[in-house]
Legacy VTK file of the C-alpha trace (Angstrom):
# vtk DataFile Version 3.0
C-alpha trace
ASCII
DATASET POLYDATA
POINTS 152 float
-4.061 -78.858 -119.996
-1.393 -75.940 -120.539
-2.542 -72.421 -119.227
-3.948 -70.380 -121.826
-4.898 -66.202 -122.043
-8.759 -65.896 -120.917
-10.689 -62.759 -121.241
-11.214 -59.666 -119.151
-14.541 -59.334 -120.469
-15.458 -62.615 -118.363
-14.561 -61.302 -115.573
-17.512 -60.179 -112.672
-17.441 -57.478 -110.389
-19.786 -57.218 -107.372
-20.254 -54.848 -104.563
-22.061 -55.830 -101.033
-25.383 -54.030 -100.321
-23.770 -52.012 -97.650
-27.547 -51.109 -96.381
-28.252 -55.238 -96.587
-25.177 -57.227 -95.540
-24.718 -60.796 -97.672
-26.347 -58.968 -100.685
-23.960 -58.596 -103.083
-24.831 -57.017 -106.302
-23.273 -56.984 -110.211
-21.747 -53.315 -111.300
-22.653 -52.521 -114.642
-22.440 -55.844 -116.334
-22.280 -55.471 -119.864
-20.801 -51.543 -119.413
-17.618 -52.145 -118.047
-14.704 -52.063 -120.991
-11.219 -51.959 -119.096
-10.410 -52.749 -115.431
-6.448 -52.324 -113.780
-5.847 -54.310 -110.868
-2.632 -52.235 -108.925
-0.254 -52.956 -106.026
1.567 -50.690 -103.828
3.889 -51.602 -100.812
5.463 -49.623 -97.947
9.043 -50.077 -97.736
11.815 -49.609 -94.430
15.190 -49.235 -94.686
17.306 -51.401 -92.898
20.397 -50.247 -94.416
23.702 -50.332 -92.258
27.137 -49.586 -91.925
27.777 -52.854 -92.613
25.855 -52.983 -95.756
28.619 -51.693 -97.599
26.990 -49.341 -99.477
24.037 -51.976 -100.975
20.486 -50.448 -100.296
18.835 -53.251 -97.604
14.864 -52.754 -97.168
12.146 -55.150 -95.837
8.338 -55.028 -97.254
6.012 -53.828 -94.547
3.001 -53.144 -96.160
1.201 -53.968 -99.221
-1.894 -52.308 -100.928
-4.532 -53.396 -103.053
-6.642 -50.933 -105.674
-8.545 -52.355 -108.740
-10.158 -49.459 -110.835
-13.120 -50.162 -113.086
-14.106 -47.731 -115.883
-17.012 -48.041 -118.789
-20.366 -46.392 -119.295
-22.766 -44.869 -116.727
-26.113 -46.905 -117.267
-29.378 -45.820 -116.086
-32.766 -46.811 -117.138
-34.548 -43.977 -119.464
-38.022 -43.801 -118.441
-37.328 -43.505 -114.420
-33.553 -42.038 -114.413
-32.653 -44.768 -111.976
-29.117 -46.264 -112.731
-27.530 -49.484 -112.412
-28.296 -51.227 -108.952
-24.689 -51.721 -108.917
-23.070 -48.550 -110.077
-25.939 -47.139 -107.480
-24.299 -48.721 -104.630
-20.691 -47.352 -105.841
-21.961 -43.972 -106.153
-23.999 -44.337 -102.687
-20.703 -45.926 -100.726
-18.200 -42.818 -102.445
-20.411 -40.246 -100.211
-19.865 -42.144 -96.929
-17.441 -41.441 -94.305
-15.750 -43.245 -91.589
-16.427 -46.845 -90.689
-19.414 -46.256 -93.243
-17.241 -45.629 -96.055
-16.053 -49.161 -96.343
-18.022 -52.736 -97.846
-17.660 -55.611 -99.129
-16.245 -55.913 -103.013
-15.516 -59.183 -104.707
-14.725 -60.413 -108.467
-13.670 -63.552 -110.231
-13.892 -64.893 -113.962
-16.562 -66.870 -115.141
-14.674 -69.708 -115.000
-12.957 -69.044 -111.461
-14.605 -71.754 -108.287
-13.995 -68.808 -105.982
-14.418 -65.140 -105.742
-11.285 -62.790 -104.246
-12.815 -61.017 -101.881
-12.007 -57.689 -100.166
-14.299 -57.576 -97.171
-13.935 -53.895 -96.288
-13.494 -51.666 -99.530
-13.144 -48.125 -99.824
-14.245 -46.223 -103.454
-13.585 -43.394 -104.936
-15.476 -41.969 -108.232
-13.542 -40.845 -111.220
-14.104 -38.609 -114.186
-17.559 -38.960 -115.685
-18.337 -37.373 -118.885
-18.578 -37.512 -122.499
-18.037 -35.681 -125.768
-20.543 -34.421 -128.495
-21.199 -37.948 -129.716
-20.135 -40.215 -126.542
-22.287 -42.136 -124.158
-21.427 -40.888 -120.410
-18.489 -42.574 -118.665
-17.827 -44.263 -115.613
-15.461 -45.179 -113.345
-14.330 -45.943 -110.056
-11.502 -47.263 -107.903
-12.054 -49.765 -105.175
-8.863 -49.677 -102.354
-9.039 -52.732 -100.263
-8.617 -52.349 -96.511
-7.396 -55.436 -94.521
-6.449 -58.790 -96.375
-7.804 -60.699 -99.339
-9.921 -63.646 -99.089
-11.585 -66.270 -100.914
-14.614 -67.769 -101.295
-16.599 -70.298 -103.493
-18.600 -69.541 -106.022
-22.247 -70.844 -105.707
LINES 1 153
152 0 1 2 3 4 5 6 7 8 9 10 11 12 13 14 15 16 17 18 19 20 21 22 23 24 25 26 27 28 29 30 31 32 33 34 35 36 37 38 39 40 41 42 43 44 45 46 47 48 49 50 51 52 53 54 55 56 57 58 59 60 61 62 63 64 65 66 67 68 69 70 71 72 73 74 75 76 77 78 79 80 81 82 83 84 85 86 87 88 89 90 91 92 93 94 95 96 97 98 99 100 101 102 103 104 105 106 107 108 109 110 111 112 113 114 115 116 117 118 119 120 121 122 123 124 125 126 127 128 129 130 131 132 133 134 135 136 137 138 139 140 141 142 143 144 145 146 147 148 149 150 151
């Protein structure tokens, strides 16, 4: 079959429990509207006389953030929000080795999730307008390599 476009809406994002280890937990399904998956790399010069003048450089280092943003859910009678968004919000206040946990996603379709084992997160902007429901987002910065795993 030739590859074909699939939908971002298909794809799921899940946090570990960082307070129960193997638990992993959906973020805001049904909430989310746009994710960006990024790269960044750390670059050295290697540039010599005998270059002649061309730029030389090696990749030393390469970075990982994915950023999800959408609605901030919570439930109306007991004001508690989203298990998921819960845990993001919980893990942002946490410093040091504390700070980081697991974070995984894949599309419905995918046999394996990508995996970042130890995750840092940082909240962005929430807020709204006169008429808006409250936003939410959040950017997760792997730390250490990507791995896979199947899906159940």
């Amino acid at each position: 079959m030739a590859v074909q476009k699939y939908n971002a809406r298909d794809v799921i994002f899940q946090i570990e429990n960082y307070g129960s280890p193997g638990t992993w937990v959906s973020i805001a399904p049904g909430a989310i509207t746009t994710f960006t998956k990024s790269e960044e790399e750390e670059t050295t010069d290697i540039t010599t006389f005998g270059s002649a003048g061309q730029a030389e450089s090696l990749k030393m280092q390469i970075g990982k953030t994915l950023q999800l943003e959408g609605f901030r859910l919570r439930d109306p009678a007991t004001g508690a929000l989203d298990p998921g968004q819960a845990l993001v919000e919980g893990l942002n206040e946490r410093l040091g080795v504390n700070s980081l946990s697991g974070f995984r996603h894949a599309h419905t379709t995918d046999t394996q999730w990508t995996v970042w084992a130890t995750t840092r997160v940082t909240l962005g902007d929430q807020g709204g307008g006169n008429n808006d429901e409250v936003s939410w987002s959040a950017t997760f910065t792997r730390s250490g390599a990507t791995t896979y795993v199947a899906k159940p």
